[in-house]
C-alpha positions as CSV (number, residue, x, y, z in Angstrom):
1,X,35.7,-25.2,44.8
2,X,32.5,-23.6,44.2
3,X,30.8,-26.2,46.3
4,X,32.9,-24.8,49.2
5,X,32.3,-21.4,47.6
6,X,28.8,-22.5,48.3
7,X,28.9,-23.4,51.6
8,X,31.0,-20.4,53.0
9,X,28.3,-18.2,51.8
10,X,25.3,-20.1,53.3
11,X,27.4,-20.0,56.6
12,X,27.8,-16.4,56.7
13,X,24.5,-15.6,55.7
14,X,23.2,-17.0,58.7
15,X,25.0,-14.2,60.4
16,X,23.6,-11.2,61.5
17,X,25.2,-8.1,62.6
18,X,24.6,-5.2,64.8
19,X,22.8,-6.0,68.4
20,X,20.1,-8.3,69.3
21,X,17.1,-6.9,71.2
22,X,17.7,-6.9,74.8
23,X,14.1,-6.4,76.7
24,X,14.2,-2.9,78.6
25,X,12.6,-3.5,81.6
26,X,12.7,0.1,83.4
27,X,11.1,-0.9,86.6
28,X,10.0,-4.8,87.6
29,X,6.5,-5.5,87.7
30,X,7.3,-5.7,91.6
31,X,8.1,-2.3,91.8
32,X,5.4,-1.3,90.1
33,X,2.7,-2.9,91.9
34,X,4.0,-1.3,94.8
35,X,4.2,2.4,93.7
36,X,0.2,1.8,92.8
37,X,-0.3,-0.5,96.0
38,X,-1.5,-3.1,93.9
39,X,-2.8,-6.3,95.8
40,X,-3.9,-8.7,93.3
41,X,-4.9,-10.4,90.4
42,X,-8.4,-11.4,90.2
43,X,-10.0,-8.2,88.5
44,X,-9.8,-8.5,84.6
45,X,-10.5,-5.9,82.6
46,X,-12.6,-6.3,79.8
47,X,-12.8,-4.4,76.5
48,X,-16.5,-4.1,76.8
49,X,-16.1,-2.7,80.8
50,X,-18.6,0.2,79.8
51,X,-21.5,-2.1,80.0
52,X,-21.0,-2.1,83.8
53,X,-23.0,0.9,84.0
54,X,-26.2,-0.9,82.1
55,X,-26.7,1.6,79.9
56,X,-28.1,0.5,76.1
57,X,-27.7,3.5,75.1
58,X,-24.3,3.6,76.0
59,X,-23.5,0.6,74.5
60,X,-24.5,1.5,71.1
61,X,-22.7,4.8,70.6
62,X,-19.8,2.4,71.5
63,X,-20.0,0.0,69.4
64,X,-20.8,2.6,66.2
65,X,-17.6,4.4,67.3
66,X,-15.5,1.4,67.2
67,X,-16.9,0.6,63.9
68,X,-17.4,3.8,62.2
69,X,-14.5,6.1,63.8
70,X,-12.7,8.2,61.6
71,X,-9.0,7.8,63.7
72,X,-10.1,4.0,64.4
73,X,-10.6,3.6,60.4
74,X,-6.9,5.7,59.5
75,X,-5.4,3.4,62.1
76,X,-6.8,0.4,60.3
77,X,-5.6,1.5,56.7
78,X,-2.3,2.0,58.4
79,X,-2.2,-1.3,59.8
80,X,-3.2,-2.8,56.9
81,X,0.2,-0.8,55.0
82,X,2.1,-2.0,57.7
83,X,1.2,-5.7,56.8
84,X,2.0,-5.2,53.2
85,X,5.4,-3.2,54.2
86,X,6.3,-6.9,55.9
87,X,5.2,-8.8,52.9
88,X,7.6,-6.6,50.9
89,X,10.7,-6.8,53.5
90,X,10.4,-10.8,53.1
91,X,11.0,-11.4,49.8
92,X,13.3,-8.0,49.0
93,X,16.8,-10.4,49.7
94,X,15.5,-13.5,47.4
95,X,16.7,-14.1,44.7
96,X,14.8,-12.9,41.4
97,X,14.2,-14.5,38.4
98,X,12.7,-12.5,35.3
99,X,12.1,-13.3,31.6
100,X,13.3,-11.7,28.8
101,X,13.4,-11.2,25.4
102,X,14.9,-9.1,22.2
103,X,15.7,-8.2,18.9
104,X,18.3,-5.5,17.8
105,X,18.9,-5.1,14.2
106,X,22.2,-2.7,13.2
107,X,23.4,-1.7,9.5
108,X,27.1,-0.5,9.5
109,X,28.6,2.4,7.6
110,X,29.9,1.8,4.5
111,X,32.9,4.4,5.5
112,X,34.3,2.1,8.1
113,X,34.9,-1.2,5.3
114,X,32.8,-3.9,4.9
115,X,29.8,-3.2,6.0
116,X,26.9,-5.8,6.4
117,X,23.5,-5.9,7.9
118,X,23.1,-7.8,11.4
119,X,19.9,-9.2,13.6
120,X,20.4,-10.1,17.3
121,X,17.4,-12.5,18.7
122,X,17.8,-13.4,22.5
123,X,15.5,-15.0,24.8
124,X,16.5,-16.2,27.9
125,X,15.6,-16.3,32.2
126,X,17.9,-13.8,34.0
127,X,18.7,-14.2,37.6
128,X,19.9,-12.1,40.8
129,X,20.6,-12.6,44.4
130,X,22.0,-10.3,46.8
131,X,23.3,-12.6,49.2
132,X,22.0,-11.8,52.8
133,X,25.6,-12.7,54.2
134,X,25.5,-10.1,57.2
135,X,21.6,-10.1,57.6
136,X,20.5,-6.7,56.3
137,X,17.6,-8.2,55.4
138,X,16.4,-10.2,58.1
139,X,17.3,-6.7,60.0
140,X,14.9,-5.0,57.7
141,X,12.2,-8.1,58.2
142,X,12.6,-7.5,62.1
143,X,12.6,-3.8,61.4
144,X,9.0,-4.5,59.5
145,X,7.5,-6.8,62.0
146,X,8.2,-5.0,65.0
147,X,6.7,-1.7,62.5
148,X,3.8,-3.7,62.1
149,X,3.2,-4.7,66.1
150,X,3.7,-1.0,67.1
151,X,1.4,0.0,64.3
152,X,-1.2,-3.0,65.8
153,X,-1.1,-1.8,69.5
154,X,-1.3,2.0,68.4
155,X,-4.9,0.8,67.0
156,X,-5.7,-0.8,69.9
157,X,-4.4,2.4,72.0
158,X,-6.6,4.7,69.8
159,X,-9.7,2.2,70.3
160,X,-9.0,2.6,74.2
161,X,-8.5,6.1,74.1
162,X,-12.0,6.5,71.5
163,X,-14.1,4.0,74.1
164,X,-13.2,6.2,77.3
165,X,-13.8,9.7,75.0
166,X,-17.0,8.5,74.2
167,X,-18.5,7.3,77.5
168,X,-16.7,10.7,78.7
169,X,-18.8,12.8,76.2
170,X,-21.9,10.3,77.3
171,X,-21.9,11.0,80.9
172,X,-21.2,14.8,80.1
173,X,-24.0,14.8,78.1
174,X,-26.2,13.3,81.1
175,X,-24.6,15.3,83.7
176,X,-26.0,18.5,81.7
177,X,-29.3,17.2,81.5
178,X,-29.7,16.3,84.9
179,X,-28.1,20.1,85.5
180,X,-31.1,21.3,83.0
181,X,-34.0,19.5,84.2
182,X,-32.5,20.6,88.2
183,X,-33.0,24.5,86.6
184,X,-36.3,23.7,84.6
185,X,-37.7,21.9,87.9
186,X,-36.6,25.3,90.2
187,X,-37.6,27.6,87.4
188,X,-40.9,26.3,87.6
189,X,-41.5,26.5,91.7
190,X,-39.6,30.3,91.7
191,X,-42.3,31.0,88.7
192,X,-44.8,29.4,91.4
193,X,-43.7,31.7,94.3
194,X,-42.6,34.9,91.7
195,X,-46.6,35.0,90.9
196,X,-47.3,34.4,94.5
197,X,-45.1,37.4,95.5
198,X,-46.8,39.4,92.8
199,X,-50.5,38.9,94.2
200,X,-49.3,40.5,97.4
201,X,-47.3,43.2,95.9
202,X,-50.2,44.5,93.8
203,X,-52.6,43.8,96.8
204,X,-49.7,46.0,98.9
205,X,-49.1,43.1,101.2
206,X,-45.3,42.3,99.8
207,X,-42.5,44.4,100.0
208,X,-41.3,45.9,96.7
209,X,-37.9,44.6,97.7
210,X,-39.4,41.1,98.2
211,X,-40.6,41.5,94.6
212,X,-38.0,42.7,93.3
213,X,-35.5,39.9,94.8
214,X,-38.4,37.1,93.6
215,X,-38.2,38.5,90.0
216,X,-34.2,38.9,90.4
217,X,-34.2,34.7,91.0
218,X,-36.2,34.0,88.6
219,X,-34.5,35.7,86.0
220,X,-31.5,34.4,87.4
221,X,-32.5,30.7,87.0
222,X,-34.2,31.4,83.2
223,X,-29.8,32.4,82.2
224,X,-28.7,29.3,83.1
225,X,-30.9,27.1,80.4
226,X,-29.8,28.7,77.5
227,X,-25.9,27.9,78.7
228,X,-26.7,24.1,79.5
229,X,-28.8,24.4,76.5
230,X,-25.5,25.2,74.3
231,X,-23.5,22.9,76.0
232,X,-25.7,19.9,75.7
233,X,-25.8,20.5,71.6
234,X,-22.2,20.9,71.3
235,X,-22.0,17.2,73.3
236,X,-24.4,16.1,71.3
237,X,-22.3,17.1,67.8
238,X,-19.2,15.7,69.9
239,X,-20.7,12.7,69.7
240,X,-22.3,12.7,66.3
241,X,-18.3,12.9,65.5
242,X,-17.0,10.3,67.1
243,X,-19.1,7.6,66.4
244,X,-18.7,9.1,62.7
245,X,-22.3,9.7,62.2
246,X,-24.4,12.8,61.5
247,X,-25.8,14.1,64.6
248,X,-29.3,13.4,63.7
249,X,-28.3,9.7,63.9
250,X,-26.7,9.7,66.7
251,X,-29.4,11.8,68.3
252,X,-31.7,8.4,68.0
253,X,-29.0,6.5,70.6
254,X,-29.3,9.4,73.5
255,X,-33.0,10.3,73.4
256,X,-36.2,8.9,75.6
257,X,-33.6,7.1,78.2
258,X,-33.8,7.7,82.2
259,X,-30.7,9.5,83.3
260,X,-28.0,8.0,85.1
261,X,-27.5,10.9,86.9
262,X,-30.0,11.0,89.2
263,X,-28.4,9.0,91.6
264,X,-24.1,8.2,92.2
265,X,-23.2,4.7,90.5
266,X,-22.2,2.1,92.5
267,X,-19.1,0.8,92.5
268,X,-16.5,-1.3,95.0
269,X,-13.6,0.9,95.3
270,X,-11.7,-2.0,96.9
271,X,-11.6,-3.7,93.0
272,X,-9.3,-0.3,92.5
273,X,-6.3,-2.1,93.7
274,X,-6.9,-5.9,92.6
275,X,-4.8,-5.8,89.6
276,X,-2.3,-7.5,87.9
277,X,1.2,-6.8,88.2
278,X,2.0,-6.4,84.5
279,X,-1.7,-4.1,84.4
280,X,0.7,-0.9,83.0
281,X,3.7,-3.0,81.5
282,X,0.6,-4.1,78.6
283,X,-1.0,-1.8,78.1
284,X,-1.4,-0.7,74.3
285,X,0.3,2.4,74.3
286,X,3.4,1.1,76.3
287,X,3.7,-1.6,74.1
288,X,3.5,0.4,70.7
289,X,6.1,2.5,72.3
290,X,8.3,-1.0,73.4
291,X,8.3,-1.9,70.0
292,X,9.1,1.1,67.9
293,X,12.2,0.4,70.4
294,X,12.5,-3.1,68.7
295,X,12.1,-1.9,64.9
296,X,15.1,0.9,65.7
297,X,17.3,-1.8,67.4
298,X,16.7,-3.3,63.8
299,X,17.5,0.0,62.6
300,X,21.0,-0.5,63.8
301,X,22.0,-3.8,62.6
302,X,20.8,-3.0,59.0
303,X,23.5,0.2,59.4
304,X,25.9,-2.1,60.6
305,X,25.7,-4.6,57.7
306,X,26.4,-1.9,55.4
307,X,29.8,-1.4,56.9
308,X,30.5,-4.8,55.2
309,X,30.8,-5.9,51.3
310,X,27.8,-6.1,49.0
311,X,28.1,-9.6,48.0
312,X,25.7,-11.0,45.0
313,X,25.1,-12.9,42.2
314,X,23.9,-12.5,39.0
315,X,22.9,-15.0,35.6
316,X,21.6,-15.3,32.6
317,X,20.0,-18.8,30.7
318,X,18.7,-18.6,27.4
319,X,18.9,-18.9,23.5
320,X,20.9,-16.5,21.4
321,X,21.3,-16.4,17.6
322,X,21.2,-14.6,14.5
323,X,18.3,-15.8,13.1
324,X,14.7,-16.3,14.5
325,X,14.4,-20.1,12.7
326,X,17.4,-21.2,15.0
327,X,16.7,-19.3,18.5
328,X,15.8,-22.4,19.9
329,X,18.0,-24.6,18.3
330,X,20.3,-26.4,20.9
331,X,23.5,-24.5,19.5
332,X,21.9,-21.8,20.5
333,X,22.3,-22.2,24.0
334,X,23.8,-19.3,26.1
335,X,24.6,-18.6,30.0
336,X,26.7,-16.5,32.1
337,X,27.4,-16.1,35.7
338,X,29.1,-13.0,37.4
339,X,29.2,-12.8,41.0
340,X,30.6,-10.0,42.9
341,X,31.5,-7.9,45.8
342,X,31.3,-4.2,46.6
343,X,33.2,-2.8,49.7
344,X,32.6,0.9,50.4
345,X,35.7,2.7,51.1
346,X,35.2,6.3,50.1
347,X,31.9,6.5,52.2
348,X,33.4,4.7,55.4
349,X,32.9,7.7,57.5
350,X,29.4,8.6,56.5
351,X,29.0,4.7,56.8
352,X,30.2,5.1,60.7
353,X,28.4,7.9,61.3
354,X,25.4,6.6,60.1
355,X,25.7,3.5,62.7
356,X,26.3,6.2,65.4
357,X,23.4,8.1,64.0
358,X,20.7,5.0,64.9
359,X,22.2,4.3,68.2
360,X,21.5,7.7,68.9
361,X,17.8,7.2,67.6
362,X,17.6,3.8,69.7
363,X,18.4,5.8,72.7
364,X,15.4,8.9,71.7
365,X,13.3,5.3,71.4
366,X,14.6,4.0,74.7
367,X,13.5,7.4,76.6
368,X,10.0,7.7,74.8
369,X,9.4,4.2,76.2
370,X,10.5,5.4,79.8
371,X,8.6,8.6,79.7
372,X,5.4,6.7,78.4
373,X,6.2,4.2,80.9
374,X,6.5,6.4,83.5
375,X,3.0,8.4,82.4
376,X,0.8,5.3,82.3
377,X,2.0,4.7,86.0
378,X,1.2,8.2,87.0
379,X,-2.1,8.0,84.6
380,X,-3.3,5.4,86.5
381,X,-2.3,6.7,90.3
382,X,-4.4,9.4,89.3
383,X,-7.1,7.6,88.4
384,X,-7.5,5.4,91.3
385,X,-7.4,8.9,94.1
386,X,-9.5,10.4,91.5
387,X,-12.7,7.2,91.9
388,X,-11.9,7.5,95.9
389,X,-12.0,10.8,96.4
390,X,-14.9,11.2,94.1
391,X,-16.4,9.2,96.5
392,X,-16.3,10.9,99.4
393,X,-17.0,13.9,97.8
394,X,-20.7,12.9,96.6
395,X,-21.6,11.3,99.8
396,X,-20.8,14.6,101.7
397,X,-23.1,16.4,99.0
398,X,-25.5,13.6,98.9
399,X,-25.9,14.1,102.7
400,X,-25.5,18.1,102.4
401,X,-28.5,18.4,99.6
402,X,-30.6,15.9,101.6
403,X,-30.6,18.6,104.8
404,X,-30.7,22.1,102.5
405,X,-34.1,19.9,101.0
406,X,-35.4,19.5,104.7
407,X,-34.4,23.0,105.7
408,X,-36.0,24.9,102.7
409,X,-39.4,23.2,103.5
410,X,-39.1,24.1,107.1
411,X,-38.0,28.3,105.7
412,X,-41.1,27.7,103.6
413,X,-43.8,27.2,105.5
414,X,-42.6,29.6,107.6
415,X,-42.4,32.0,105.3
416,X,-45.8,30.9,104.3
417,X,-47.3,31.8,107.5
418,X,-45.4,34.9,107.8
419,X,-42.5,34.0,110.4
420,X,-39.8,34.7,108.4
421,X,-38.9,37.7,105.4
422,X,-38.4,36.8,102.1
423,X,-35.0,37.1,101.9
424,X,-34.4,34.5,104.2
425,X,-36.1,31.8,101.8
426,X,-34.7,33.5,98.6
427,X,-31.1,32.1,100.1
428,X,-32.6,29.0,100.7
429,X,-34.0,28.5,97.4
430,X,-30.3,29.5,96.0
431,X,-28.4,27.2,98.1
432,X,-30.9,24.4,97.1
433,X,-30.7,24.8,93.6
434,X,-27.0,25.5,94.0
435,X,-26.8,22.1,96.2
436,X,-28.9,19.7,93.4
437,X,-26.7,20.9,90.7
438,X,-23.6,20.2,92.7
439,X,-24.9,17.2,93.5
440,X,-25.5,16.2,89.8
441,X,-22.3,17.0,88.6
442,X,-20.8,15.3,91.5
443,X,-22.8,11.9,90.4
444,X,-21.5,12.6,87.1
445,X,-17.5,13.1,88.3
446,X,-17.9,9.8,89.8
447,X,-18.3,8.2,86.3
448,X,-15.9,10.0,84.4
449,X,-13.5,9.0,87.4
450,X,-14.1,5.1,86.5
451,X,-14.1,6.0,82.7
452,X,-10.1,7.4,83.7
453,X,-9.7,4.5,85.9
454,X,-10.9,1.6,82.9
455,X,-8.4,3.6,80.3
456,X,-5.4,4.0,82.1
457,X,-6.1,0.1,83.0
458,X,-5.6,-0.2,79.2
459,X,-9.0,-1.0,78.6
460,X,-8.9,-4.2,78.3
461,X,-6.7,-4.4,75.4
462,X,-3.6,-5.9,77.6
463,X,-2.4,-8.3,74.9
C-alpha cells in the first residue's frame, strides 16, 4: 500500500496545472518585413556598429559607459538578484532535512500528587516535503526563469539605449563645435571688415549707417558664442555622466580630435533595408517585454495549483530518552511519520478570484508586448525616412552653402571697389554664416539619424 501510495504521488506530481505558454506572435515576420519594406538579410548589426564612423574618441567614451554606467551597473545588480531569485525557486519544493537537538527538564507540583523531577534528551534529523503534486513549484521555477531572461534583455536594452545616448551626446557635442568655430571664423572676418568700415567712417568716406550695420553684425555674431559656449559644457557634463566619470576625465576622450563635422558621413542608404526579418521580433526590449508575458503565464498556473490540496510529508529520526548516558543507546530509537492534506474551502472564492485576477494581468502583459511591439516597428520606420531624408536634405545645403560662398566673394569685391552699398554685402555675410551653420548641423542630423537607425535595429544585441 504505501508503495502504491508512492507511486500515485510521483505520478501526479509530474502534473502541472494552469496553461502552458503559447508563443504570441502578433504579426509574422512576413508581415513585418513588408510594413518596413525589408529586402534582405545580409546586413548584421553589430554591438560595436559605432566604430563605423572611425572615431577613437568615440569609441572610448563607449566603452567607459558600458563599463562604468550607473543604469548599466543597477541593471547588473538586478540581474545578478534575479539569478539568485532562480536558485531559490529550485530548491523551495525539496524536501528538507534539518538537525536537531534538546533538553527540557520539568518539576511537578507537589499539590497535584506525586510529584517527581523529569529530564527529556532528544536528538534526532527531522524531515519535510511539500509534495509538488500539481506543479506550484515548477510554476514558480518557470515564473523565476523567465524573471530572470526579462531582467537579462532589459540590461541588454538599457546597454542599447546608453550606446545610442552616448554617440547622440557625441555628435551633439561636435555639431556645436563645428557651429562655434563657423561663428569664431565669421567673427573674425566681420572684426576684419568692422575696422575696415571704421577707417572710412572716421576718414568720412563710409556712411554712418554702413557703420552702424557693420558694428550691429558684429555684435550680432559675438551673442552667439557664449550660447554654443553653454551648450557645449552642458554636453560635455552630459557626458561626464554617462560614462560615470567626472567631467574632467571625460574631457581627456573629446579634446585635440578633428571634427567630424566638417563634412556629411558617408553612408549606403540602400543597407537601410537589407535586414532580417525577425530584425524587430529580437530585439532586447521586445524580448524583455515577451517574457515578463512568460513569467505571468507562470503566474497563472501557480494560482491554479492552489485551487487544489496541499499535500506533504513530514518526519522525524532520532534518539529519545531520559537520561543523557543512554541517548544513543539502541532502545532509544525514535521515528514518526505524518503525512497530510489541506484543501481550502472557506477561501474558495478569493482562491477563484485570484486565478481570474492573473489572467487579467497576463492579458495587461499580452498588450504591453503588442504596444512595444508595435513601437519598435514604428521606431524603426522612423528611423530609416529619417537617414533618407537627412540625406537629401544636406546635399541641397551642401550645394546651397557652396553658391552663397561663391556669391559673397563676387558681393565682396565689389563692394571693395565701390560697386555695390554695404548693405548689400552685410546680407550676404548673414546668409553665409547662416548657410555654414545650417550646413553643420545638417552634417551632424545625418549622424544622429544613423545613431536612431543602429538602436531601433536593436543594436546588435538580437539574441
Amino acid at each position: 500500500m504505501p508503495k502504491i501510495l508512492l507511486m500515485t504521488i510521483l505520478f501526479l506530481s509530474a502534473c502541472s496545472v494552469g496553461p502552458d505558454y503559447q508563443k504570441k506572435d502578433v504579426f509574422e515576420d512576413r508581415q513585418i518585413a513588408e510594413n518596413l519594406k525589408l529586402k534582405g538579410t545580409s546586413l548584421k548589426i553589430s554591438k560595436k556598429w559605432y566604430r563605423d564612423f572611425n572615431d577613437e574618441n568615440l569609441n572610448a567614451l563607449i566603452d567607459a559607459a558600458l563599463s562604468q554606467n550607473s543604469n548599466i551597473l543597477i541593471s547588473v545588480e538586478r540581474l545578478k538578484q534575479a539569478r539568485t531569485a532562480t536558485k531559490i525557486a529550485k530548491v523551495e519544493y525539496l524536501p528538507t532535512l534539518g538537525l536537531s537537538g534538546g533538553y527540557d527538564y520539568a518539576k511537578a507540583s507537589k499539590n497535584i500528587g506525586l510529584a517527581a523531577d523529569t529530564d527529556y534528551f532528544l536528538i534526532g534529523f527531522d524531515a519535510a516535503w511539500e509534495i509538488d503534486i500539481w506543479g506550484k513549484g515548477r510554476r514558480i521555477n518557470e515564473q523565476k526563469k523567465a524573471e530572470f531572461e526579462s531582467t537579462y534583455y532589459s540590461l541588454q536594452n538599457i546597454k542599447n539605449v546608453i550606446t545610442a545616448e552616448v554617440a547622440s551626446t557625441y555628435f551633439t557635442l561636435k555639431t556645436l563645435e563645428e557651429q562655434r568655430r563657423i561663428a569664431l571664423e565669421n567673427l573674425k572676418l566681420q572684426n576684419d571688415i568692422f575696422k575696415n568700415i571704421e577707417e572710412k567712417y572716421s576718414a568720412g568716406l563710409a556712411t554712418e549707417s554702413d557703420y552702424r550695420q557693420s558694428a550691429y553684425l558684429l555684435e550680432k555674431t559675438k551673442s552667439l558664442i557664449p550660447s554654443l559656449e553653454e551648450q557645449i559644457e552642458a554636453q560635455k557634463n552630459a557626458l561626464s555622466v554617462l560614462t560615470g566619470q567626472l567631467a574632467q576625465s571625460s574631457d581627456q576622450n573629446i579634446q585635440n580630435n578633428k571634427n567630424p563635422i566638417n563634412r556629411a558621413f558617408h553612408y549606403n542608404i540602400k543597407n537601410l533595408f537589407d535586414l532580417p526579418a525577425d530584425i524587430i521580433r529580437t530585439r532586447p526590449d521586445v524580448k524583455a517585454s515577451e517574457k515578463a508575458l512568460v513569467a505571468q503565464n507562470a503566474a497563472i498556473g501557480q494560482a491554479v495549483a492552489n485551487l487544489y490540496p496541499n499535500v506533504s510529508i513530514s518526519a522525524l529520526f532520532g534518539f529519545q530518552a531520559d537520561n543523557l548516558s543512554r541517548l544513543l543507546n539502541s532502545n532509544s530509537k525514535a521515528y514518526s511519520y505524518q503525512p497530510s492534506a489541506v484543501l481550502p474551502l472557506f477561501e474558495w472564492n478569493k482562491l477563484q478570484n485570484t486565478v481570474q485576477l492573473e489572467r487579467e494581468k497576463f492579458q495587461e502583459s499580452y498588450q504591453n508586448y503588442r504596444k512595444t511591439l508595435l513601437s519598435s516597428i514604428q521606431e524603426l520606420a522612423n528611423a530609416i525616412t529619417g537617414v533618407q531624408k537627412a540625406y537629401l536634405s544636406n546635399r541641397a545645403l551642401t550645394n546651397s552653402a557652396y553658391n552663397m560662398q561663391l556669391a559673397y566673394q563676387a558681393m565682396k569685391e565689389k563692394y571693395d571697389n565701390g560697386l555695390i552699398e554695404y548693405n548689400t554685402l552685410l546680407q550676404a555675410q548673414q546668409d553665409l554664416l547662416n548657410v555654414k551653420t545650417e550646413l553643420a548641423g545638417s552634417n551632424g542630423n545625418i549622424y544622429q539619424k544613423l545613431i536612431a537607425f543602429y538602436k531601433a535595429t536593436g543594436g546588435g544585441y538580437n539574441d
